[in-house]
C-alpha positions, 0 to 999 in steps of 0.5 A: 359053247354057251349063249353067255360064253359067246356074248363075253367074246362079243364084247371082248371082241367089241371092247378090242377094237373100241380101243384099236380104233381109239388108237388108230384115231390118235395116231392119225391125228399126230400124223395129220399134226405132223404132215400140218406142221412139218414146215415149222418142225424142221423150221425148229430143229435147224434152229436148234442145230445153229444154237448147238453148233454155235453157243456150245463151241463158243462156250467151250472156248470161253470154259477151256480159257478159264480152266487154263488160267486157273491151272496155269497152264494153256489146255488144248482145245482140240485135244478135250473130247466129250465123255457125256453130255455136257462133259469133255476130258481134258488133259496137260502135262503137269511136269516132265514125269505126269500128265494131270486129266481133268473131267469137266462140266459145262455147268459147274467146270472142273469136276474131278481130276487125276494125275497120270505118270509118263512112266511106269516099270514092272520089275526091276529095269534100271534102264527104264528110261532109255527104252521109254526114250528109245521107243518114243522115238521110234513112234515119232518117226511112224506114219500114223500119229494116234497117241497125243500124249504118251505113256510107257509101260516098261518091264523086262522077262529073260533078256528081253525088254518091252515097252507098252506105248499107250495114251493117258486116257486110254485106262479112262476111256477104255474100250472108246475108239478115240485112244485105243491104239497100243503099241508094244515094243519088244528089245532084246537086250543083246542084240539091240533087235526089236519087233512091234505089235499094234493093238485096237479094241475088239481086234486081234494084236498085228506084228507090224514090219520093222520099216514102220517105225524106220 
């Protein structure tokens, strides 16, 4: 290697831990501000937390109170869940036949909306009802109680009738942990019989025993 070769990798090298050096300086005196200040930095995030805590649930009420009056109708409070930041879902049951979901802001309130029917068929069922009754009252008699506002999928293929029981906001908030509990019901039309298979997101299908719902 030649002499000019080795001044350039000198100074390279040299330029290298010019800027390392720099660096290492500036992250040191963010570290020792830290370290100086750290009284003051937790001092400040407990203030920010009581605010958060405090103002946002106070707000929500006062918003969700508002909303209720102007659809005219009384929106539970526990029942809205966050979707983003600054934003909750919100949902009531408009008629005996549809639910109304509501997408609301913090800052300008109601920003969308969409209704939801409690009952959907594939096909032609003409006991649609019947089955959607039937299986709303097998699911009232369970354990577990993870759908608040229910829907029902109906169809029917070869004798057998099954009856997908889902909540409204599942199709809106798809894959979330909040509402992705599905059950389906399978009659048969003969006998009257039926099994039951419970589903979560990112989890195989499970047949439940018959004493679940009994």
């Amino acid at each position: 290697m030649d002499l000019r070769a080795l001044e350039r990798k000198d100074r390279w090298s040299i330029r290298n831990k010019d800027i390392l050096n720099r660096k290492l300086k500036g992250f040191n005196g963010f570290h020792n501000f830290v370290i100086r200040n750290e009284g003051k930095f937790y001092a400040s995030f407990i203030v920010v937390l009581l605010i958060w805590t405090t103002m946002f649930p106070v707000a929500k009420i006062f918003l969700i109170d508002r909303i209720s009056r102007a659809e005219g109708t009384e929106i539970s409070y526990n029942d809205t869940y966050p979707i983003s930041f600054g934003k909750f879902l919100a949902v009531y049951p408009i008629s005996d036949a549809r639910y109304k979901l509501l997408e609301v802001s913090y800052w300008s309130g109601v920003q969308k909306s969409f209704y939801v029917d409690k009952i959907t068929v594939t096909g032609d069922v003409p006991d649609t009802s019947a089955y959607a009754e039937r299986t709303g009252e097998l699911y009232t008699n369970s354990v577990p109680q993870a759908i608040d506002y229910p829907v029902y999928s109906v169809s029917e293929k070869d004798g057998t009738v099954t009856v997908i029981l889902s909540d409204a906001r599942n199709p809106y908030v798809k894959n979330w942990p909040y509402f992705d509990t599905v059950y389906r019901f399978v009659f048969d039309r003969g006998s009257g019989e039926y099994e039951v298979y419970e589903s979560h997101y990112g989890r195989e299908e499970k047949k439940l025993d018959k004493n679940y719902f009994e």
